[in-house]
Biopython code that builds the backbone (N, CA, C, O; Angstrom):
import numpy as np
from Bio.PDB.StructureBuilder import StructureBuilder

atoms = [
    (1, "UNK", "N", (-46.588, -26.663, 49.015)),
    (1, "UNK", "CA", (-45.325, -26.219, 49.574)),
    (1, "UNK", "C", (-45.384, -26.317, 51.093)),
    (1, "UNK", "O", (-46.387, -25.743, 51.516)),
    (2, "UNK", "N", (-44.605, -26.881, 52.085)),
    (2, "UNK", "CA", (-43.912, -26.798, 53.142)),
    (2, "UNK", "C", (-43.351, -25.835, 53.473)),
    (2, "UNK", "O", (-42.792, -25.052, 52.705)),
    (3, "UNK", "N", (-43.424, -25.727, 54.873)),
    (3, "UNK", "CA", (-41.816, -24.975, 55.392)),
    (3, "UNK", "C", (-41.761, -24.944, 56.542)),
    (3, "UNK", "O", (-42.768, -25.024, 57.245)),
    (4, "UNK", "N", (-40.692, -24.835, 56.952)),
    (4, "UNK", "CA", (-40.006, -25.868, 57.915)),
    (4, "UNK", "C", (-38.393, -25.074, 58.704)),
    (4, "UNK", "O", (-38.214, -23.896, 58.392)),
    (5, "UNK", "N", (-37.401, -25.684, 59.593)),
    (5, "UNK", "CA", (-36.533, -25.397, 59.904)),
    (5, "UNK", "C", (-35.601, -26.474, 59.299)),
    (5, "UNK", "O", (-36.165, -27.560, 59.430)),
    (6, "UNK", "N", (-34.769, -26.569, 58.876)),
    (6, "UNK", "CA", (-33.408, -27.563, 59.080)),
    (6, "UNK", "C", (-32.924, -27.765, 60.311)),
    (6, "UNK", "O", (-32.300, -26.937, 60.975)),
    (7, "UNK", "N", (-33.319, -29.306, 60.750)),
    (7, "UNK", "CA", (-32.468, -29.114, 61.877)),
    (7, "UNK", "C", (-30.966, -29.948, 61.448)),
    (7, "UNK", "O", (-29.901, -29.722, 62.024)),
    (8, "UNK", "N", (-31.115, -30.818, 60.462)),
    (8, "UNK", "CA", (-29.720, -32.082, 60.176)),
    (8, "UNK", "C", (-29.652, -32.309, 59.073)),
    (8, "UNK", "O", (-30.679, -32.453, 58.410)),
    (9, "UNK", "N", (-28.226, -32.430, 58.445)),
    (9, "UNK", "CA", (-28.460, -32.386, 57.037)),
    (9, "UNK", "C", (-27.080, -34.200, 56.921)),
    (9, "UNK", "O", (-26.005, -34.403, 57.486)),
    (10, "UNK", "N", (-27.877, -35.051, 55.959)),
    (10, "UNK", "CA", (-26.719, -36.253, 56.384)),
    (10, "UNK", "C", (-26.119, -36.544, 54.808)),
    (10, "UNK", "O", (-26.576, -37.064, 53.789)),
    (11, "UNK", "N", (-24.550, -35.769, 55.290)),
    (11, "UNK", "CA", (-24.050, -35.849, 54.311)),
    (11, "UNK", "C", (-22.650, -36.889, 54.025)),
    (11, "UNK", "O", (-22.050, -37.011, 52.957)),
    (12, "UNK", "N", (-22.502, -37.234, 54.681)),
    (12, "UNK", "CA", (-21.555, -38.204, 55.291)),
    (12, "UNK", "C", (-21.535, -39.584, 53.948)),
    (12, "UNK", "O", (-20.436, -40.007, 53.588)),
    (13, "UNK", "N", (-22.479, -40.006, 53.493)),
    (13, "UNK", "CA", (-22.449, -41.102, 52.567)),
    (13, "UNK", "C", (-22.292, -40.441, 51.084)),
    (13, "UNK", "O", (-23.340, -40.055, 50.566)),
    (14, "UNK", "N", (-21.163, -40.287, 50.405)),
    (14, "UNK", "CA", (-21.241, -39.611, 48.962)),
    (14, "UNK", "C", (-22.052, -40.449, 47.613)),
    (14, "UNK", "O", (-22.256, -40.024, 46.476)),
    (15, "UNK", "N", (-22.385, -41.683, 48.176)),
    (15, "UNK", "CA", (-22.998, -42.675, 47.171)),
    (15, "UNK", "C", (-24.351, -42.743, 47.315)),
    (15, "UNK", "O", (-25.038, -43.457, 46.585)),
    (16, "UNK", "N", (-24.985, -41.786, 48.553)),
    (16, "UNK", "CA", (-26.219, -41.537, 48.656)),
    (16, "UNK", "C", (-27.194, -40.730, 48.645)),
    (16, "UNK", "O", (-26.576, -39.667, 48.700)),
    (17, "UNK", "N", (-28.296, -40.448, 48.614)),
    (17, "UNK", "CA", (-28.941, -38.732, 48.661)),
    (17, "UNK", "C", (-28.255, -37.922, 49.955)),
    (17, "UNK", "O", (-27.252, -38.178, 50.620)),
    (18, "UNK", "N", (-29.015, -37.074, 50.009)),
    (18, "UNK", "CA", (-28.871, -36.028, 51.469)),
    (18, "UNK", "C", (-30.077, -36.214, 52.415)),
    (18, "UNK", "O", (-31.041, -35.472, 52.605)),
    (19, "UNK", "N", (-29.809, -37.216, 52.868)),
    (19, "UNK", "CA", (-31.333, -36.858, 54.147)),
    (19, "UNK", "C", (-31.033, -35.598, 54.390)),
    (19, "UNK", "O", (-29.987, -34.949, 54.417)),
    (20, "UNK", "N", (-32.610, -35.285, 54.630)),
    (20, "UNK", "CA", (-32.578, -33.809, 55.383)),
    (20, "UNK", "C", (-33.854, -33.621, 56.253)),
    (20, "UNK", "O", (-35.010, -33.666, 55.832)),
    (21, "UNK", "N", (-33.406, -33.376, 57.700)),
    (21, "UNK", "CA", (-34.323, -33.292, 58.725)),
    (21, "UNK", "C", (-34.982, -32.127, 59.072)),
    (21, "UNK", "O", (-34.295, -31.161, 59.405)),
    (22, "UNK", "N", (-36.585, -32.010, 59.049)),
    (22, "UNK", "CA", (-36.724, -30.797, 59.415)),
    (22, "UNK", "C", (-37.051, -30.709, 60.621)),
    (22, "UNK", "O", (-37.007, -31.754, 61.270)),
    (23, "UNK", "N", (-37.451, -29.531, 61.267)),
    (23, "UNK", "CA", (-38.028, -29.713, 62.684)),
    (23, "UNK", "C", (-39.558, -30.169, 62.884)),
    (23, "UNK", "O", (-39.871, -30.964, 63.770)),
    (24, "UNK", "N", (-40.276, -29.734, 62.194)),
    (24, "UNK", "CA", (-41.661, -29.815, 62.174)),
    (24, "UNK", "C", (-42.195, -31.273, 61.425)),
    (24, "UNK", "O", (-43.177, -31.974, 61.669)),
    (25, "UNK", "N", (-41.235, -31.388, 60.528)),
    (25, "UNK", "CA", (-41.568, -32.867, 59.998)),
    (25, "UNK", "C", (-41.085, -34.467, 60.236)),
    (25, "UNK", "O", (-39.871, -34.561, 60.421)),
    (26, "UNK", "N", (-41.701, -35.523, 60.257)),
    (26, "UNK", "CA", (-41.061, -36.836, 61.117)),
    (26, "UNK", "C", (-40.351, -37.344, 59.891)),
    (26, "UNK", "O", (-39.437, -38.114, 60.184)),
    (27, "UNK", "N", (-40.546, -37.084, 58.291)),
    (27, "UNK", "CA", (-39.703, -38.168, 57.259)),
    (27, "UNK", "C", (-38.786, -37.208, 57.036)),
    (27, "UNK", "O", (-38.811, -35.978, 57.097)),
    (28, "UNK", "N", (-37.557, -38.423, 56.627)),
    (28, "UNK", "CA", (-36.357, -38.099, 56.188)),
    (28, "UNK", "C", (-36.296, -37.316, 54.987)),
    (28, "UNK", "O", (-35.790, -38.130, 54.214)),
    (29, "UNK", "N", (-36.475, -36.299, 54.348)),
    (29, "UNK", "CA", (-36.574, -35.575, 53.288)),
    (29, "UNK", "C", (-35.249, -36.209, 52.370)),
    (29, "UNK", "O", (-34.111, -36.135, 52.833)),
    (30, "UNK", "N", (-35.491, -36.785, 51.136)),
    (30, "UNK", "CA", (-34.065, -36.993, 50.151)),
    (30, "UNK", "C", (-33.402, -35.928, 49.177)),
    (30, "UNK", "O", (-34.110, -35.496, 48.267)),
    (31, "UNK", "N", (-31.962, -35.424, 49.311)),
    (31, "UNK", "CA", (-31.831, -34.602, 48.056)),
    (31, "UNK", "C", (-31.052, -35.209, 47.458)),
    (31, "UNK", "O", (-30.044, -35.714, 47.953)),
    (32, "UNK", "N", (-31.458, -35.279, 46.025)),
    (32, "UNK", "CA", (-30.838, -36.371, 45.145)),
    (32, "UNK", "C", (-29.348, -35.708, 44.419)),
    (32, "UNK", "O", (-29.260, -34.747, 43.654)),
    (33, "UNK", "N", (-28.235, -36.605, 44.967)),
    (33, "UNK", "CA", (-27.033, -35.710, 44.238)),
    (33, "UNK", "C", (-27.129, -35.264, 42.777)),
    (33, "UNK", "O", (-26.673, -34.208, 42.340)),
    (34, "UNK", "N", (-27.807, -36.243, 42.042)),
    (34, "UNK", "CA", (-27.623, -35.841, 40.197)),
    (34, "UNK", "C", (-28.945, -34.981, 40.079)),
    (34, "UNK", "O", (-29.354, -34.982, 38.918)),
    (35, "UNK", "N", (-29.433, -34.525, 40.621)),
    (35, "UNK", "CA", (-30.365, -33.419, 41.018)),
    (35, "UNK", "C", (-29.533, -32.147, 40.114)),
    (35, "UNK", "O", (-28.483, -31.593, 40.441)),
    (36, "UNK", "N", (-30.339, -31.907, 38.933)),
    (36, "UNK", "CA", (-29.323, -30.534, 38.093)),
    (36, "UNK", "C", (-29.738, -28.923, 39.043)),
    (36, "UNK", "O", (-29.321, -27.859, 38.585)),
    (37, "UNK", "N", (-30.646, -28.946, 40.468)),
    (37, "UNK", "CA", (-30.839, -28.274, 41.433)),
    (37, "UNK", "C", (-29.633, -28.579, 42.355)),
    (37, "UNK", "O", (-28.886, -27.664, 42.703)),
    (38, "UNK", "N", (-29.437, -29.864, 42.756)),
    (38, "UNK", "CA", (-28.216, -30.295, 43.997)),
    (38, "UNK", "C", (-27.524, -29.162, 44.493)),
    (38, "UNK", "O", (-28.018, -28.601, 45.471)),
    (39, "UNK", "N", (-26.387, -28.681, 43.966)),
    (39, "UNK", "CA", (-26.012, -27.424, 44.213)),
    (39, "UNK", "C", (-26.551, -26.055, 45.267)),
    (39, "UNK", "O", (-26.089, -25.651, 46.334)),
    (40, "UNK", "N", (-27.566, -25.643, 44.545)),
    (40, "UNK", "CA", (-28.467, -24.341, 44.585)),
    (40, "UNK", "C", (-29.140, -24.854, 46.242)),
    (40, "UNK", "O", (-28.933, -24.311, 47.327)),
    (41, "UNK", "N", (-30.011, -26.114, 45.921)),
    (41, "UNK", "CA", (-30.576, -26.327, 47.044)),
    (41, "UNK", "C", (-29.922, -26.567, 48.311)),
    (41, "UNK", "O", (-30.531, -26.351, 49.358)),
    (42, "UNK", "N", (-28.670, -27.018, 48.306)),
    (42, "UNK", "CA", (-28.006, -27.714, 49.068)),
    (42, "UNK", "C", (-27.236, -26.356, 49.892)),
    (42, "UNK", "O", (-26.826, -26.288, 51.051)),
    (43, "UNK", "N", (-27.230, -25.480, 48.946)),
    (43, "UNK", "CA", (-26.520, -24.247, 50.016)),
    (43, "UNK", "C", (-27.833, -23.403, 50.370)),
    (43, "UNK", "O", (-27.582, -22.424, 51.072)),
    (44, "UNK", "N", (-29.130, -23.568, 50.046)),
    (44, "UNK", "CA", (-30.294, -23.026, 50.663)),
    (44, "UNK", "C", (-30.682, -23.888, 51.837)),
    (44, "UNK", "O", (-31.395, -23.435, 52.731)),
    (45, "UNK", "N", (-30.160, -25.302, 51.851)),
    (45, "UNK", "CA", (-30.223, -25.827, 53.287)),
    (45, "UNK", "C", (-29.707, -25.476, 54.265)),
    (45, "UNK", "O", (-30.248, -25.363, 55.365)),
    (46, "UNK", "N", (-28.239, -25.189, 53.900)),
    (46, "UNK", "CA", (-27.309, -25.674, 54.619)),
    (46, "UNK", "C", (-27.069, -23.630, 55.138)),
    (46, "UNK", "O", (-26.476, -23.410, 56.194)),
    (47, "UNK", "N", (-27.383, -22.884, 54.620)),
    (47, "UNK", "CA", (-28.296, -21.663, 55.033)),
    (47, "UNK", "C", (-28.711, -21.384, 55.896)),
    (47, "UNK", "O", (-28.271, -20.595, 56.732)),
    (48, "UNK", "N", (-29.900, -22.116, 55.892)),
    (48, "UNK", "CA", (-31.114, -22.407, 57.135)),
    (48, "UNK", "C", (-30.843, -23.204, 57.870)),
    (48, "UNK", "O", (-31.460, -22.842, 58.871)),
    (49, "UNK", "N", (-30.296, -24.151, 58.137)),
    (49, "UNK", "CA", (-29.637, -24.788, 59.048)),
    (49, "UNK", "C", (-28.492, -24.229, 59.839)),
    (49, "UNK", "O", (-28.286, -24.584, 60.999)),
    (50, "UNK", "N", (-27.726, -23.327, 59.189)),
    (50, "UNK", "CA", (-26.586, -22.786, 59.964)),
    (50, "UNK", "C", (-27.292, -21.697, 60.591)),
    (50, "UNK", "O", (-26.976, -21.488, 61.762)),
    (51, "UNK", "N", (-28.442, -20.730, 59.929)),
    (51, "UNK", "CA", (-29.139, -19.696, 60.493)),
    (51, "UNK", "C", (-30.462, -19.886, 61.289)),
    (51, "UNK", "O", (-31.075, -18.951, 61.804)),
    (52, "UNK", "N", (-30.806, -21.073, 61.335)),
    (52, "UNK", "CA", (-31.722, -21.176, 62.092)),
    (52, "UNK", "C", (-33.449, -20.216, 61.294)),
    (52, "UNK", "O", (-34.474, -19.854, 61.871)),
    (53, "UNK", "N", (-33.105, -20.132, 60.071)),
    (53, "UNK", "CA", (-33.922, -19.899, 59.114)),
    (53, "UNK", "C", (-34.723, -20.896, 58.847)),
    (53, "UNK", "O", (-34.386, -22.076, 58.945)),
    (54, "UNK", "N", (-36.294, -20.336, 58.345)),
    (54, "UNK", "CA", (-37.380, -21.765, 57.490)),
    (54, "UNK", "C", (-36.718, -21.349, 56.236)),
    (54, "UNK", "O", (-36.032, -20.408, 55.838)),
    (55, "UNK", "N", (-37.318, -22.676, 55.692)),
    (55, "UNK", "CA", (-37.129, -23.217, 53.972)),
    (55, "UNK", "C", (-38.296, -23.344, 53.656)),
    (55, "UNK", "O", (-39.029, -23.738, 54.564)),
    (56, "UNK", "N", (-38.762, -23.151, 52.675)),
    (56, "UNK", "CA", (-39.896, -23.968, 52.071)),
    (56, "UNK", "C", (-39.148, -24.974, 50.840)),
    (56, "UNK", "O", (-38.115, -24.771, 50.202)),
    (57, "UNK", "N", (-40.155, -26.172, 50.791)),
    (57, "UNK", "CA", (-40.137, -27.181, 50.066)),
    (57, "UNK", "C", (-40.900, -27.952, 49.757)),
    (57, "UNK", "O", (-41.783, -28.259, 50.558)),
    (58, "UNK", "N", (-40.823, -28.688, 48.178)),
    (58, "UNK", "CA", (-42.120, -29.491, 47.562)),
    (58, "UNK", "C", (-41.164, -30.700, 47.788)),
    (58, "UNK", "O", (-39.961, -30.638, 48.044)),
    (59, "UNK", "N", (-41.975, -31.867, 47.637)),
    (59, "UNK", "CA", (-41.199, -32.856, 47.698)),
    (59, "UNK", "C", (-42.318, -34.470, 46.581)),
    (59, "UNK", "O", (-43.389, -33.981, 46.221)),
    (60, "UNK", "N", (-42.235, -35.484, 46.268)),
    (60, "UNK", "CA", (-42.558, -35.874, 45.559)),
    (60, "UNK", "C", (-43.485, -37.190, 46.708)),
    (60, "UNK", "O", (-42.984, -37.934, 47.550)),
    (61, "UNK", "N", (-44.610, -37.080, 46.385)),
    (61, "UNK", "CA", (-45.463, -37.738, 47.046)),
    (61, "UNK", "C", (-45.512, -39.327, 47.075)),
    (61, "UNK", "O", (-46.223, -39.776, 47.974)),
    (62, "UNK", "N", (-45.004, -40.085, 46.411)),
    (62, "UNK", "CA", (-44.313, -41.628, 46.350)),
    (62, "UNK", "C", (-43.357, -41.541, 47.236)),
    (62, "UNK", "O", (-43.956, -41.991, 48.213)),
    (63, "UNK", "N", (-42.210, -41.268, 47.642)),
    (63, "UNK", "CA", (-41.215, -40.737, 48.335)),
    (63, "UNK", "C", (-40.449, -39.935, 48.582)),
    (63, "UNK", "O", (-39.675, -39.443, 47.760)),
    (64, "UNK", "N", (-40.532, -39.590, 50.017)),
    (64, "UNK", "CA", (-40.201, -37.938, 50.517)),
    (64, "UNK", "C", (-38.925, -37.612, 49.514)),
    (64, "UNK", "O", (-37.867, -37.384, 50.101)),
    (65, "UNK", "N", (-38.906, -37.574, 48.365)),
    (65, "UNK", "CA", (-37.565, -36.878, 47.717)),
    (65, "UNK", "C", (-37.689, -35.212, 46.813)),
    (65, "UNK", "O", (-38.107, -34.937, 45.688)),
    (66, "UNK", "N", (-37.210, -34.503, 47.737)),
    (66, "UNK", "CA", (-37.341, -33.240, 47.236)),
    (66, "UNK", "C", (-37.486, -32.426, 45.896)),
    (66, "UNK", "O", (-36.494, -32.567, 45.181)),
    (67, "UNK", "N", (-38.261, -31.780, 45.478)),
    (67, "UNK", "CA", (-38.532, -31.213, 44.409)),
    (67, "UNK", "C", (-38.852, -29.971, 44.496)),
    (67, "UNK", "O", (-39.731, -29.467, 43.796)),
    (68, "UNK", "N", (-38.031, -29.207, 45.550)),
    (68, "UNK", "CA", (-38.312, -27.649, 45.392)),
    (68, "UNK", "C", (-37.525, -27.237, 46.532)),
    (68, "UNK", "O", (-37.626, -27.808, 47.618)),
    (69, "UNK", "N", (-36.791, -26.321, 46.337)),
    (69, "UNK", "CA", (-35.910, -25.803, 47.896)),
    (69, "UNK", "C", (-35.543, -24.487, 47.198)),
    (69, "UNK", "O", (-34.979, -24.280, 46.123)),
    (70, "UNK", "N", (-36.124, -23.508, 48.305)),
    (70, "UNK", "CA", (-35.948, -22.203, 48.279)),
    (70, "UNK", "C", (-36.276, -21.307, 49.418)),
    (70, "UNK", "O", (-37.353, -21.501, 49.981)),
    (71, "UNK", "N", (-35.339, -20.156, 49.923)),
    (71, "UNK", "CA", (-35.674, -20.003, 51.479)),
    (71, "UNK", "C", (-37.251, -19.117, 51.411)),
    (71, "UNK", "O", (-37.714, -18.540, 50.427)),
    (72, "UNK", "N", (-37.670, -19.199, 52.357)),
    (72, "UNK", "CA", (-38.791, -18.633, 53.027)),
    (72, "UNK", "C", (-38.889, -17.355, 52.373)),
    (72, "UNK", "O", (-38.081, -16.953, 51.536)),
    (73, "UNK", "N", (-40.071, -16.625, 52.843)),
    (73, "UNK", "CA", (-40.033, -14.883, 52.482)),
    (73, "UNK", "C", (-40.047, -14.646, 53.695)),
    (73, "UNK", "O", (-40.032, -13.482, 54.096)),
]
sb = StructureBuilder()
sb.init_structure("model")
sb.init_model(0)
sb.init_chain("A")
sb.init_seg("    ")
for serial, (resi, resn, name, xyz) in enumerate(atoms, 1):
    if name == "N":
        sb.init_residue(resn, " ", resi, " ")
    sb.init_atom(name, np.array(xyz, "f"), 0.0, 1.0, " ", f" {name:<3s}", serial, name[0])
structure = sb.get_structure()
């Protein structure tokens, strides 16, 4: 597990994941829309990003695509 700040969340392309930037980390983190998490995680980003809160997160070691988002303790 990670954790990290949100600093950018790129939501702008609807045909694509969600990059998601953290502060501490240099890769583009992916959240996958058909993700049956998408939802849940996406307002635990967007959370910490508006609050200036850490996240922790797993992510899948072939490519940075997320597999765990839940805020900090």
């Amino acid at each position: 597990m990670e954790e990290d700040v949100v600093v950018r969340l790129d939501t702008a392309q609807p045909d694509k994941p969600i990059g998601v930037h953290f502060g501490r980390h240099a890769a583009i983190y992916l959240l996958e829309r058909d993700d049956p998490q998408f939802a849940t995680w996406l307002a635990v980003l967007q959370r910490g990003r508006n609050h200036g809160t850490p996240v922790r997160f797993g992510y899948a070691v072939a490519w940075p695509r997320l597999t765990l988002v839940e805020p900090a303790p």
